[in-house]
N, CA, C and O atoms as a GROMACS GRO file, in nm:
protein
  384
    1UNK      N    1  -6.166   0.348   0.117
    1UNK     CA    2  -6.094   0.223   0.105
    1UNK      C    3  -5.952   0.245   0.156
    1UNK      O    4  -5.889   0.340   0.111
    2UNK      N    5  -5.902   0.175   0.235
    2UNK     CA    6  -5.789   0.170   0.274
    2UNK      C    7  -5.690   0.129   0.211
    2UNK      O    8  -5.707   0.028   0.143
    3UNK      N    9  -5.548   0.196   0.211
    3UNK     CA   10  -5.449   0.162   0.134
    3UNK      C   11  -5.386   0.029   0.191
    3UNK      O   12  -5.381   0.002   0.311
    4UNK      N   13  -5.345  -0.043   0.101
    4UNK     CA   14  -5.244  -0.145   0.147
    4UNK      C   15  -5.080  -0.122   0.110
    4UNK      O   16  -4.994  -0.085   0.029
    5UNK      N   17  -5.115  -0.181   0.255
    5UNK     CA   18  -4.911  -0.201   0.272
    5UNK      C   19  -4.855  -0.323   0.318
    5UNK      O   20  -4.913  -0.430   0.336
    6UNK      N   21  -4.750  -0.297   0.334
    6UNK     CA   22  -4.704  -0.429   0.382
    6UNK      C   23  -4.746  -0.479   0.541
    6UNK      O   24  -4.756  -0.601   0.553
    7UNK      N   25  -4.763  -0.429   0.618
    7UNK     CA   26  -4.874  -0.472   0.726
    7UNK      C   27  -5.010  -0.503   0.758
    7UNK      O   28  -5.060  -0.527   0.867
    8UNK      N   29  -5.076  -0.495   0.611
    8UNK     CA   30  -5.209  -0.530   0.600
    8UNK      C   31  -5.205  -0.615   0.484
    8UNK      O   32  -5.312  -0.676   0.486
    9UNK      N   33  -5.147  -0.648   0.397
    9UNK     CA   34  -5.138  -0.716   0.287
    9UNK      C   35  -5.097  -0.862   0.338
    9UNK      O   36  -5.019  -0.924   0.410
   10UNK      N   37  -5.253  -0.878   0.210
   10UNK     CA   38  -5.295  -1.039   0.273
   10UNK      C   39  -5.308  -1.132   0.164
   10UNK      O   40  -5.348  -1.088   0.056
   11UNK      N   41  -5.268  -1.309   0.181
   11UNK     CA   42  -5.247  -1.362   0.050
   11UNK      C   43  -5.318  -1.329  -0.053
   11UNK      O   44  -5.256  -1.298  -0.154
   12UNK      N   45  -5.452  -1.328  -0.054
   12UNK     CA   46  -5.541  -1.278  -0.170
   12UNK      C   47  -5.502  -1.180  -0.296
   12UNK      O   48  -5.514  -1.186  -0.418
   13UNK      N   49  -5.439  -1.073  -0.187
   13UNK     CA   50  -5.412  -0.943  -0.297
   13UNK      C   51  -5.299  -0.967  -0.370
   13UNK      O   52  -5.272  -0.880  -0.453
   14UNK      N   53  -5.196  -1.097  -0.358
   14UNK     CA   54  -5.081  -1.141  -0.400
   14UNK      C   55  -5.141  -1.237  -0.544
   14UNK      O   56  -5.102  -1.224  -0.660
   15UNK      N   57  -5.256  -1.342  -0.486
   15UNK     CA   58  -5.279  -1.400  -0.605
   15UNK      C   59  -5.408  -1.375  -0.694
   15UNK      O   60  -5.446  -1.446  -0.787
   16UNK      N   61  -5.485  -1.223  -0.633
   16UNK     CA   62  -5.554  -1.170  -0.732
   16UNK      C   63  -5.452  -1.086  -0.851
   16UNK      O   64  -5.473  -1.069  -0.971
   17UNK      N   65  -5.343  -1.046  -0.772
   17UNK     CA   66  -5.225  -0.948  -0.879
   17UNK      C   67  -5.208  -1.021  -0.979
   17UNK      O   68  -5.236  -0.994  -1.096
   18UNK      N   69  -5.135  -1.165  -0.917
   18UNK     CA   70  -5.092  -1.285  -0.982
   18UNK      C   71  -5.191  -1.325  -1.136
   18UNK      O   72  -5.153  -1.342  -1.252
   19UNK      N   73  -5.305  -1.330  -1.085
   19UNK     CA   74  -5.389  -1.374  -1.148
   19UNK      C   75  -5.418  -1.249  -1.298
   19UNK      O   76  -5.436  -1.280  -1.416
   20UNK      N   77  -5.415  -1.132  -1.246
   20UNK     CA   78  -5.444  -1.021  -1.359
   20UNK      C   79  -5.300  -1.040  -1.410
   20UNK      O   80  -5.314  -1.076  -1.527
   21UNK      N   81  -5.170  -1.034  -1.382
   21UNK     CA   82  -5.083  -1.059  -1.504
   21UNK      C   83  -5.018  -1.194  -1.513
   21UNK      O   84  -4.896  -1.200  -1.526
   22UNK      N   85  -5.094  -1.306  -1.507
   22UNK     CA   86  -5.114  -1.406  -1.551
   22UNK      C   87  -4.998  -1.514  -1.527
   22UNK      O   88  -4.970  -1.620  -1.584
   23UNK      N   89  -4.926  -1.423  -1.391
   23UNK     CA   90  -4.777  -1.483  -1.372
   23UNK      C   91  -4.843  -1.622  -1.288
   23UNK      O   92  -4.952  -1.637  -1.233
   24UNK      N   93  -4.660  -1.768  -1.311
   24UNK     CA   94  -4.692  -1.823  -1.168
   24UNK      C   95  -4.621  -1.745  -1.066
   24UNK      O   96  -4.579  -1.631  -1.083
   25UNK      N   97  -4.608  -1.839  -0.922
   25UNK     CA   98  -4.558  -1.763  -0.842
   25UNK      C   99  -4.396  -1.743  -0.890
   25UNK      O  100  -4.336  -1.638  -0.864
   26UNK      N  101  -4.334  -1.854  -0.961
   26UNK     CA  102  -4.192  -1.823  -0.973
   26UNK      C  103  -4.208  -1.720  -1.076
   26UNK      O  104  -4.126  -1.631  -1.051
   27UNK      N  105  -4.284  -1.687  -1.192
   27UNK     CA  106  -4.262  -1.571  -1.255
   27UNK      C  107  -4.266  -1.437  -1.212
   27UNK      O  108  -4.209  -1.342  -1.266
   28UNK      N  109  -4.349  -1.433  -1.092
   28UNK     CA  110  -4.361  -1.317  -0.973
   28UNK      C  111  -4.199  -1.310  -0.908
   28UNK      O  112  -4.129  -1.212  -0.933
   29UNK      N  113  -4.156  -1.411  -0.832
   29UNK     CA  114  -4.020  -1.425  -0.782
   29UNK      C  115  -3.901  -1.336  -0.868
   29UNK      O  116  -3.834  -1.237  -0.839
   30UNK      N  117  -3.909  -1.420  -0.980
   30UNK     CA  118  -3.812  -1.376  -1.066
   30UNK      C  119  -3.803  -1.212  -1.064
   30UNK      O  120  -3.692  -1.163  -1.043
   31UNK      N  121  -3.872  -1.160  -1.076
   31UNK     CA  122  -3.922  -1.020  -1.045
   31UNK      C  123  -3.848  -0.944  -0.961
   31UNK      O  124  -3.817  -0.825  -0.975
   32UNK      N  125  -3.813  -1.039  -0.848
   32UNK     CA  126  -3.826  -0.965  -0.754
   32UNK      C  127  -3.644  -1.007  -0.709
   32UNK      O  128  -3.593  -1.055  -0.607
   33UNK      N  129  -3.597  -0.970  -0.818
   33UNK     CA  130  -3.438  -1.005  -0.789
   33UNK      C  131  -3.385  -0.937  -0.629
   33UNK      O  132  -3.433  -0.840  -0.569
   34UNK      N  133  -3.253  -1.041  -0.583
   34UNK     CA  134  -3.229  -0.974  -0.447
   34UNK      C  135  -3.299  -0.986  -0.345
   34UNK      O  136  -3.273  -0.912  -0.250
   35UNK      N  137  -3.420  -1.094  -0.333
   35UNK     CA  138  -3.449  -1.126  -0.252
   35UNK      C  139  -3.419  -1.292  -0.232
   35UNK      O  140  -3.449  -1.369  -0.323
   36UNK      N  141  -3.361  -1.339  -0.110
   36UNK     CA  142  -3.297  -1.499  -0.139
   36UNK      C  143  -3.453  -1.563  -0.105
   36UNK      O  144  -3.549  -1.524  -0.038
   37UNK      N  145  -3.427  -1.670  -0.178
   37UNK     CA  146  -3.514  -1.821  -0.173
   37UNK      C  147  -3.686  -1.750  -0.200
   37UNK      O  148  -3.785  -1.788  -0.137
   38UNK      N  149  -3.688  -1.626  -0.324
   38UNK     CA  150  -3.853  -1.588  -0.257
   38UNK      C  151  -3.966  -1.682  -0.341
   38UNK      O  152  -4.087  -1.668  -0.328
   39UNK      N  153  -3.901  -1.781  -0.431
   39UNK     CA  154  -4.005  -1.848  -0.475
   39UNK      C  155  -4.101  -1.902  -0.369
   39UNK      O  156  -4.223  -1.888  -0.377
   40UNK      N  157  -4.022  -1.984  -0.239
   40UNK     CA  158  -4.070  -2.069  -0.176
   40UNK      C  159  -4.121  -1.957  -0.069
   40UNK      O  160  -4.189  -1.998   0.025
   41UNK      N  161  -4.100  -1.863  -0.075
   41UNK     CA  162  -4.125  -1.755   0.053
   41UNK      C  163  -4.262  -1.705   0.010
   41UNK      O  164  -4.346  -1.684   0.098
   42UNK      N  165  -4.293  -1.682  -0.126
   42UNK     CA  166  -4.392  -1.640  -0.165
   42UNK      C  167  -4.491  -1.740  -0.174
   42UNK      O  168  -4.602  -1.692  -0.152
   43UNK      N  169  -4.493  -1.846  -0.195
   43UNK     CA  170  -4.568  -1.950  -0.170
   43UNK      C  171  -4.580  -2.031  -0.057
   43UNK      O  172  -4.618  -2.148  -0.069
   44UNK      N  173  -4.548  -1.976   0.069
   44UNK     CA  174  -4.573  -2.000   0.175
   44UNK      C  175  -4.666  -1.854   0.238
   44UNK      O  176  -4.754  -1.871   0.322
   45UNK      N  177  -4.639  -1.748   0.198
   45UNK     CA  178  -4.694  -1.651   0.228
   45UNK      C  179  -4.865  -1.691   0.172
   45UNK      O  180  -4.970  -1.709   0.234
   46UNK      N  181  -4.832  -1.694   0.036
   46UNK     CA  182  -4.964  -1.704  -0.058
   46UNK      C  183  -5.104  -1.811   0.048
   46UNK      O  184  -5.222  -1.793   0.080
   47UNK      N  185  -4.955  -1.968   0.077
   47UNK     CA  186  -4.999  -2.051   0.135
   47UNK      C  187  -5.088  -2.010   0.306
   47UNK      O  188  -5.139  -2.096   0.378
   48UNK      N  189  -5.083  -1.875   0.331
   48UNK     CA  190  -5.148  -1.826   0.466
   48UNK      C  191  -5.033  -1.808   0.579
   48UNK      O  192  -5.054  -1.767   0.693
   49UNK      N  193  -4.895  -1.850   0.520
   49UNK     CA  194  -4.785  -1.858   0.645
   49UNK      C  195  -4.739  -1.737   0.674
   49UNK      O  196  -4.779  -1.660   0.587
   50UNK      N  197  -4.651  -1.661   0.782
   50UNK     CA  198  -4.642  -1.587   0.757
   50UNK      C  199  -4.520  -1.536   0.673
   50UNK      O  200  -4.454  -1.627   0.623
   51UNK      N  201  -4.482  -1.426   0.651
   51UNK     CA  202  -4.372  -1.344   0.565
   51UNK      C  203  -4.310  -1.254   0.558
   51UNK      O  204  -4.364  -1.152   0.513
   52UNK      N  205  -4.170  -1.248   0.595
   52UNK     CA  206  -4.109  -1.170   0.618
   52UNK      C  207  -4.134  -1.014   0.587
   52UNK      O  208  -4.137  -0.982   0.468
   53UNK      N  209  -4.150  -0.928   0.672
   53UNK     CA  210  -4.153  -0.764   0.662
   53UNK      C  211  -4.104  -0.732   0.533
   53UNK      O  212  -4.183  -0.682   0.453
   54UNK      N  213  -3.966  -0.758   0.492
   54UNK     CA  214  -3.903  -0.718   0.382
   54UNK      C  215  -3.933  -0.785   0.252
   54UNK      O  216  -3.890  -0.738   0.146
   55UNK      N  217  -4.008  -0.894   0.256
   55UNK     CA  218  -4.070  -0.946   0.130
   55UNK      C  219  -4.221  -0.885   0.121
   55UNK      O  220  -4.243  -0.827   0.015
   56UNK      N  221  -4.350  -0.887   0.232
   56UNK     CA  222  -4.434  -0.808   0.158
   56UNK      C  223  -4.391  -0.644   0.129
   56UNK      O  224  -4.464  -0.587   0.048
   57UNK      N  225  -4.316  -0.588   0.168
   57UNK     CA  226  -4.320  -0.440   0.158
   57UNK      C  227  -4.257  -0.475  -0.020
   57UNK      O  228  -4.312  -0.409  -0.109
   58UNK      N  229  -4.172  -0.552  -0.053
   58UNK     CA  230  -4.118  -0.576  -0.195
   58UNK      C  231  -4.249  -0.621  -0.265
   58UNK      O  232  -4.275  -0.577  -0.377
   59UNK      N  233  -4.329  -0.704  -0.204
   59UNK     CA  234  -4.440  -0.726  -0.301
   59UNK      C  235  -4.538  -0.602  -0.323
   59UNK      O  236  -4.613  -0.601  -0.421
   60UNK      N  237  -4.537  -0.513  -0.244
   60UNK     CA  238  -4.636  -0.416  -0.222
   60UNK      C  239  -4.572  -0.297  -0.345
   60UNK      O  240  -4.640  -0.230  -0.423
   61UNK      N  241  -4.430  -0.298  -0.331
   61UNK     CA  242  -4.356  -0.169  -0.443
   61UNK      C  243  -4.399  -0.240  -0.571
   61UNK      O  244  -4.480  -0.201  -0.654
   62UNK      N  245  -4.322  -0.358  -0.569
   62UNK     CA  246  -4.336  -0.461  -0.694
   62UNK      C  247  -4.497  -0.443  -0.752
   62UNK      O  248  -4.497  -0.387  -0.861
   63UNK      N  249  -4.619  -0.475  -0.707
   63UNK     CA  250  -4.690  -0.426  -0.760
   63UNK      C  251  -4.758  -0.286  -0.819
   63UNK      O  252  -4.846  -0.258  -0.901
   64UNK      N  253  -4.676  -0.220  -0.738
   64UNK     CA  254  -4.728  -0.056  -0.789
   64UNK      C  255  -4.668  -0.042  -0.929
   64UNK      O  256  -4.726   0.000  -1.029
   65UNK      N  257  -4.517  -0.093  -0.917
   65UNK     CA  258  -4.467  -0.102  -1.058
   65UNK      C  259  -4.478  -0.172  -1.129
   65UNK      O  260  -4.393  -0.164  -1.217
   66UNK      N  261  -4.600  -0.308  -1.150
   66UNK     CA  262  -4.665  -0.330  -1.244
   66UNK      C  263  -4.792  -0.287  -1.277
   66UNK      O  264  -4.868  -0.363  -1.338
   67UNK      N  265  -4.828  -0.168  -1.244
   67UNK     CA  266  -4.954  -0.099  -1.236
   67UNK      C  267  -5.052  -0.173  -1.180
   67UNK      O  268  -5.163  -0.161  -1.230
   68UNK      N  269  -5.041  -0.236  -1.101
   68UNK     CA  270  -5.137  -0.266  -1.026
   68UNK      C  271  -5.160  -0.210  -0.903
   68UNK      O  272  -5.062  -0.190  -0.832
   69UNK      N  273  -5.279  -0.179  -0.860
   69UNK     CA  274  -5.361  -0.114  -0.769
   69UNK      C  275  -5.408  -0.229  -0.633
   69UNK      O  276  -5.505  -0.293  -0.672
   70UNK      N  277  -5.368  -0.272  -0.488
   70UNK     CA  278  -5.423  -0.333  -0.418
   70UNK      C  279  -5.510  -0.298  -0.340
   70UNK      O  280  -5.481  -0.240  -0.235
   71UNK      N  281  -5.634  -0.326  -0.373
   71UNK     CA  282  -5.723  -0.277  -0.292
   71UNK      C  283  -5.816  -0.334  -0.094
   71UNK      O  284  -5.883  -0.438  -0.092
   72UNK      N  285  -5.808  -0.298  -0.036
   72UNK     CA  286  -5.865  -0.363   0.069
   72UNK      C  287  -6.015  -0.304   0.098
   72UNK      O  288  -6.063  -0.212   0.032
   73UNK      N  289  -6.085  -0.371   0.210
   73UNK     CA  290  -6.239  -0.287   0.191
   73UNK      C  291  -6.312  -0.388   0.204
   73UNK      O  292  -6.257  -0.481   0.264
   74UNK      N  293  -6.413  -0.405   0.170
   74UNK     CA  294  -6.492  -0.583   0.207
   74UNK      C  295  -6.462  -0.684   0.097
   74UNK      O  296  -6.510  -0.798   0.089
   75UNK      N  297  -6.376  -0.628   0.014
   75UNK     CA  298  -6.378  -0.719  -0.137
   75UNK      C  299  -6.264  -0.705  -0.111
   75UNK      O  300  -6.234  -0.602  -0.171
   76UNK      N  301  -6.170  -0.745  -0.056
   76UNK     CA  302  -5.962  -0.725  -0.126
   76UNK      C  303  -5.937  -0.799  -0.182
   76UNK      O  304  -5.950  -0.921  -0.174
   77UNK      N  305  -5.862  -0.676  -0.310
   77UNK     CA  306  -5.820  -0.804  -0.466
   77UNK      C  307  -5.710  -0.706  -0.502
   77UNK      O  308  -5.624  -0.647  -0.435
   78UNK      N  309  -5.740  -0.707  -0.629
   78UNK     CA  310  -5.643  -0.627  -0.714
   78UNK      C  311  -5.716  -0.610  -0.814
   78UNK      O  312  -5.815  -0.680  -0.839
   79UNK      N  313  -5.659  -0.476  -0.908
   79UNK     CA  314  -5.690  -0.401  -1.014
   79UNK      C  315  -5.605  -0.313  -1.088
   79UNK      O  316  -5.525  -0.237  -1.033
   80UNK      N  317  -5.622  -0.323  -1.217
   80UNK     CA  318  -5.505  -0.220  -1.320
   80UNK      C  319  -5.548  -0.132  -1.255
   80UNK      O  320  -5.660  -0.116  -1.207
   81UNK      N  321  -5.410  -0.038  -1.252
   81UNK     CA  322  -5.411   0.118  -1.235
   81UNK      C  323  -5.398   0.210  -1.360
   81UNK      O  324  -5.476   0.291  -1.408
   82UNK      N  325  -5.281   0.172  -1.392
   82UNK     CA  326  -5.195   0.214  -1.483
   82UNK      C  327  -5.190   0.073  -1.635
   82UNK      O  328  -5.118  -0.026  -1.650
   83UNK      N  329  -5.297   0.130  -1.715
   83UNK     CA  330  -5.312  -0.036  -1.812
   83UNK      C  331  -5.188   0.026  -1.914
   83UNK      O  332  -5.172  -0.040  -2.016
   84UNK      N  333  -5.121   0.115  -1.902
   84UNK     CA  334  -4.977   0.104  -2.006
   84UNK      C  335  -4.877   0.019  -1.935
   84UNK      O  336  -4.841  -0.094  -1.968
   85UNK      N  337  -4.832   0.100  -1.818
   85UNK     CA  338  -4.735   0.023  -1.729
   85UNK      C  339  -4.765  -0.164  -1.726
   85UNK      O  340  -4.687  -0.255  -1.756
   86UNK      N  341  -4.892  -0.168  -1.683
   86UNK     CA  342  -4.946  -0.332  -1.676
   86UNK      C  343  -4.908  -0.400  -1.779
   86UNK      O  344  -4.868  -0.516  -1.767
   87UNK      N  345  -4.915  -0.328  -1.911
   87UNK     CA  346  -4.940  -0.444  -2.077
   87UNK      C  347  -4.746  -0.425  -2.056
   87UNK      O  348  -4.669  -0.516  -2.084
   88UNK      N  349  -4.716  -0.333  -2.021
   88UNK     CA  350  -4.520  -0.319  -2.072
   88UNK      C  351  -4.502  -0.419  -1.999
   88UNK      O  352  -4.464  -0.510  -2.073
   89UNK      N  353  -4.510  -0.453  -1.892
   89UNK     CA  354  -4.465  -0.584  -1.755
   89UNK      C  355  -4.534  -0.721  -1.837
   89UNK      O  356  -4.461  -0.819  -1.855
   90UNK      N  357  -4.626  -0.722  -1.869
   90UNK     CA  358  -4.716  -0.829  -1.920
   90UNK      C  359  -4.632  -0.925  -2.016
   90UNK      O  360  -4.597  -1.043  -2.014
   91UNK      N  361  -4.615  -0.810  -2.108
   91UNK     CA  362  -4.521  -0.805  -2.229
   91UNK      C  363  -4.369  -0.888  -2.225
   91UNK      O  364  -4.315  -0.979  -2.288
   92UNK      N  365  -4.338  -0.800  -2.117
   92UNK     CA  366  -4.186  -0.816  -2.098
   92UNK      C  367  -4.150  -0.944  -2.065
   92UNK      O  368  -4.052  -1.007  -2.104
   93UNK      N  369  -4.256  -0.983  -1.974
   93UNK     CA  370  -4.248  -1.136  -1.904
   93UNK      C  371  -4.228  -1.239  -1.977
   93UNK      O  372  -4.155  -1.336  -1.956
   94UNK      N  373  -4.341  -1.197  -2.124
   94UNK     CA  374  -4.409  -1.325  -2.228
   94UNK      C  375  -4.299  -1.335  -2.324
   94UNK      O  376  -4.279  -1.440  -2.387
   95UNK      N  377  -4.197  -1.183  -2.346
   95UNK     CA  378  -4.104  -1.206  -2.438
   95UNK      C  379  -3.956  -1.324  -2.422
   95UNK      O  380  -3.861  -1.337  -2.344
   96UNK      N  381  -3.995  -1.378  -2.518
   96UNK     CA  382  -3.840  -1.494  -2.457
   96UNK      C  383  -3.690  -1.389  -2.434
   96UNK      O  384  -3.584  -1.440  -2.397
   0.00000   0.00000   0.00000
């Protein structure tokens, strides 16, 4: 299975991530401080458009450090790697 990076990373593996920690896209954004306007960047990406070099390579770190695993191969999704790291991010999000 091939690794993903930011040159192969494709909307799917953004809103299968999405989907395992239960973020919307602005709760993903928020995340991702220091990057300008990425709510709408990420939801144009998600949307099939394309996206700046420097935002998927941030989505690609950004998910390693929520333990998530992106996988490519005939199925590309996402999957816990790390289910401590995952529940601490999970957590952190849900806490007011």
């Amino acid at each position: 299975m091939a690794k993903v990076t930011a040159e192969n990373l494709e909307p799917i593996h953004i809103r299968a991530a999405r989907a395992l920690l239960g973020f919307s896209t602005k709760e993903l954004a928020a995340l991702m401080s220091g990057y300008g306007n990425t709510h709408m960047r990420l939801r144009n990406f998600e949307a099939g458009r394309a996206a700046p070099p420097g935002l998927r390579l941030a989505l690609v770190e950004l998910m390693d450090q929520c333990g998530i695993e992106l996988q490519n191969g005939g199925r590309p999704g996402a999957r816990v790697k790390d289910p401590d790291v995952f529940n601490a991010v999970v957590e952190a999000q849900s806490s007011p």
